[in-house]
C-alpha positions in Angstrom: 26.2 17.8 2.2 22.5 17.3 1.6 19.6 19.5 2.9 18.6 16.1 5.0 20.2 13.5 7.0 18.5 10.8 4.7 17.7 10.8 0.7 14.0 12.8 0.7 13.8 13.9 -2.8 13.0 11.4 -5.6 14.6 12.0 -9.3 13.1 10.7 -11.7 14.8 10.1 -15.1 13.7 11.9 -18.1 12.8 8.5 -19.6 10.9 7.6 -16.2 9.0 11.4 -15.8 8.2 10.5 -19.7 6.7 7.3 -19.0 4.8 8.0 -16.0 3.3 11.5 -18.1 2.2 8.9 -20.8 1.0 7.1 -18.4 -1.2 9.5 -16.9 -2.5 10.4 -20.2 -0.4 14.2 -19.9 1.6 13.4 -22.9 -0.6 12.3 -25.9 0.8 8.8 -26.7 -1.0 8.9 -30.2 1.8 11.5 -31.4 4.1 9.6 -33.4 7.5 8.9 -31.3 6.7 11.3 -28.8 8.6 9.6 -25.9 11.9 9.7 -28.2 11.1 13.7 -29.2 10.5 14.6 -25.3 13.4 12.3 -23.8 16.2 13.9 -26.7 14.5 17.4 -25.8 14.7 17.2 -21.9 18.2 15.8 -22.3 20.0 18.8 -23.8 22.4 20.8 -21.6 20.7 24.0 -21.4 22.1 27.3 -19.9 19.5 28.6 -18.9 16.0 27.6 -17.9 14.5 30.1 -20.6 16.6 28.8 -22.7 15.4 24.9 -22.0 11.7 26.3 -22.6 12.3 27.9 -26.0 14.4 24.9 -27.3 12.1 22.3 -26.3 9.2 24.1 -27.8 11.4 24.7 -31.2 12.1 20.7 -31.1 8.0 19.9 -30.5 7.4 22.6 -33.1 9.9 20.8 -35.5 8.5 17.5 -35.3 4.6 18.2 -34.9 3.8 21.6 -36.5 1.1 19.8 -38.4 -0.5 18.4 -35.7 -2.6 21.1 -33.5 -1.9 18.5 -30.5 1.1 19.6 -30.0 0.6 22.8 -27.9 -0.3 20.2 -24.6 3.2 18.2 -25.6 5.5 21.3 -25.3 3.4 22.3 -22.6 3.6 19.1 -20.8 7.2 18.7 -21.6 8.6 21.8 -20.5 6.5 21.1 -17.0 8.7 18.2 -16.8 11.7 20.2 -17.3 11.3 22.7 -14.2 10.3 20.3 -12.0 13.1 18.2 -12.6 15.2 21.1 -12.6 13.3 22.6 -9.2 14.1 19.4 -7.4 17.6 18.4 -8.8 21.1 19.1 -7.2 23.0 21.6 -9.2 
């Protein structure tokens, strides 16, 4: 059973809340393969939503430690996370 007689919530894909961040200039396209990096990160089964945060920050940090632009990814990324997560059936 749903909270509503009719579909009200919209899921995006990690793929599609990727693209429309891009898109929006949230997720600085100029960082080489960040679509790839944020899509693998936010696809990971994670336990726990503290848990989601530190791993996709350690898999930014992998990739990008060199770049100081990567701060606003992980930020960015991890926003993406909880409000999939917020709005998703569990």
């Amino acid at each position: 059973m749903d909270c509503h007689n009719r579909p009200a919530h919209i899921f995006q894909s990690p793929n599609d809340a990727v693209n429309i961040a891009m898109a929006l200039g949230q997720l600085d396209t100029t960082l080489p393969f960040i679509k790839k990096v944020a899509v693998q990160a936010l696809t990971q089964p994670y336990a726990t939503e503290t848990e989601a945060m530190q791993k996709i920050a350690t898999a930014l940090h992998a990739k990008y430690s060199g770049d100081p632009r990567y701060h606003k990814a992980i930020d960015q990324v991890q926003k993406i996370y909880r409000i999939a997560t917020t709005f998703s059936p569990r």
